[in-house]
C-alpha positions as CSV (number, residue, x, y, z in Angstrom):
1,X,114.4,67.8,32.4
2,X,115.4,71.2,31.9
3,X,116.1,73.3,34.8
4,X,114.3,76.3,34.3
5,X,111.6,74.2,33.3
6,X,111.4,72.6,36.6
7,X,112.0,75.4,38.7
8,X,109.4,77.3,36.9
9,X,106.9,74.2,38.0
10,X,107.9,74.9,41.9
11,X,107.0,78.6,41.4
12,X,103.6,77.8,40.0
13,X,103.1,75.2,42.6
14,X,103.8,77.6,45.2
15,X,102.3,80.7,44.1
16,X,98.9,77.9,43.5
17,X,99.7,77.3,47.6
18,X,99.9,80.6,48.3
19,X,96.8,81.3,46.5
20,X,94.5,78.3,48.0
21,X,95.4,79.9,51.3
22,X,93.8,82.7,50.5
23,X,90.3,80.9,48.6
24,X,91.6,81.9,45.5
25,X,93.1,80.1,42.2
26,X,94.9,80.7,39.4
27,X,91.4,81.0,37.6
28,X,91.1,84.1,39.6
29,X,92.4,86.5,37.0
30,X,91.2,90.1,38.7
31,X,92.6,89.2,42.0
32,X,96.2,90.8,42.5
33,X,98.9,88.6,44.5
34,X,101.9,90.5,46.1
35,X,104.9,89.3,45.0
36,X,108.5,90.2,46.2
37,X,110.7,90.7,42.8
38,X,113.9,92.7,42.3
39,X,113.9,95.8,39.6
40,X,116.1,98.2,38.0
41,X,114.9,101.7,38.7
42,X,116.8,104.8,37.7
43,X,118.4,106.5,40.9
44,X,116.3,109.6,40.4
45,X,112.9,107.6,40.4
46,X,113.6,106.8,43.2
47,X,114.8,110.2,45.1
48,X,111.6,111.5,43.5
49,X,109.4,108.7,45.1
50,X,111.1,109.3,48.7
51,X,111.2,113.5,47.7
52,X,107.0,113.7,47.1
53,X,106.3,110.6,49.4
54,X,107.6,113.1,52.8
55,X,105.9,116.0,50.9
56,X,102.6,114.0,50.5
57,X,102.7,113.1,54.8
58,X,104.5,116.2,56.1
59,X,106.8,116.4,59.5
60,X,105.0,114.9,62.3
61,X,105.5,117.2,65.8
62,X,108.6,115.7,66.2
63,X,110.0,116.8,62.7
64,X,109.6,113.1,61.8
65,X,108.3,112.2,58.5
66,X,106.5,108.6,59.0
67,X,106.3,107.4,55.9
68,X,107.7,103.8,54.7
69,X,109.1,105.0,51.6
70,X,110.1,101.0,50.3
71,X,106.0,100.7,50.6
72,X,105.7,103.9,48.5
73,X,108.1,102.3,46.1
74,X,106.0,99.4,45.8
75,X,102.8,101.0,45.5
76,X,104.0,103.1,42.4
77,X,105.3,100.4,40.6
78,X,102.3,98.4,41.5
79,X,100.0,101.5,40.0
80,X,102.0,101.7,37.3
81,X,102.0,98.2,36.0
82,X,98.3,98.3,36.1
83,X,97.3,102.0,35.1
84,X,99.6,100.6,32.0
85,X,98.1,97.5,31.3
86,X,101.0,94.9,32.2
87,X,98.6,91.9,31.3
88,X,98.6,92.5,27.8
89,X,102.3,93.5,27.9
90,X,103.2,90.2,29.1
91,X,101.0,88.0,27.2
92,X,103.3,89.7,24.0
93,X,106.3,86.7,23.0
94,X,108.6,89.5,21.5
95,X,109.1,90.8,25.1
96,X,110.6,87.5,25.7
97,X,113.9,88.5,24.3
């Protein structure tokens, strides 16, 4: 057997495991999952993200900003894939290449 074939089968067993712990199934297709992935983002989206995320909270008293910028990263990302429709985007073969 292939593989990638194989592994792919592990990944949908586990994300199904994943999912039946939380009363949910792969049926469910308005419910979001988080997933951890690695992605290629250009160094100044990033600075920009970190730049307006300490803008957004401020200094605390302590001229602290507390703000988990790697959540802020996440959270874009995660807006953007759905404000730009990412379902349809992936259900497209040519983006396969």
């Amino acid at each position: 057997m292939d593989t990638r074939r194989w592994r792919s089968k592990i990944v949908v067993r586990v994300i199904e495991k994943a999912l039946i712990k939380k009363g949910m199934t792969m049926s469910d297709t308005n419910n979001l999952i988080r997933i951890n992935a690695t992605v290629e983002i250009t160094i100044k989206s990033l600075q920009t993200i970190v730049e307006n995320a300490k803008k957004k909270v401020g200094k605390d008293n302590r001229g602290i900003y507390r703000v988990d910028t790697a959540d802020k990263v996440s959270e874009m990302i995660s807006k953007f894939l759905q404000e730009n429709d990412f379902e349809t985007y992936v259900m497209d073969l040519n983006h396969y290449d």
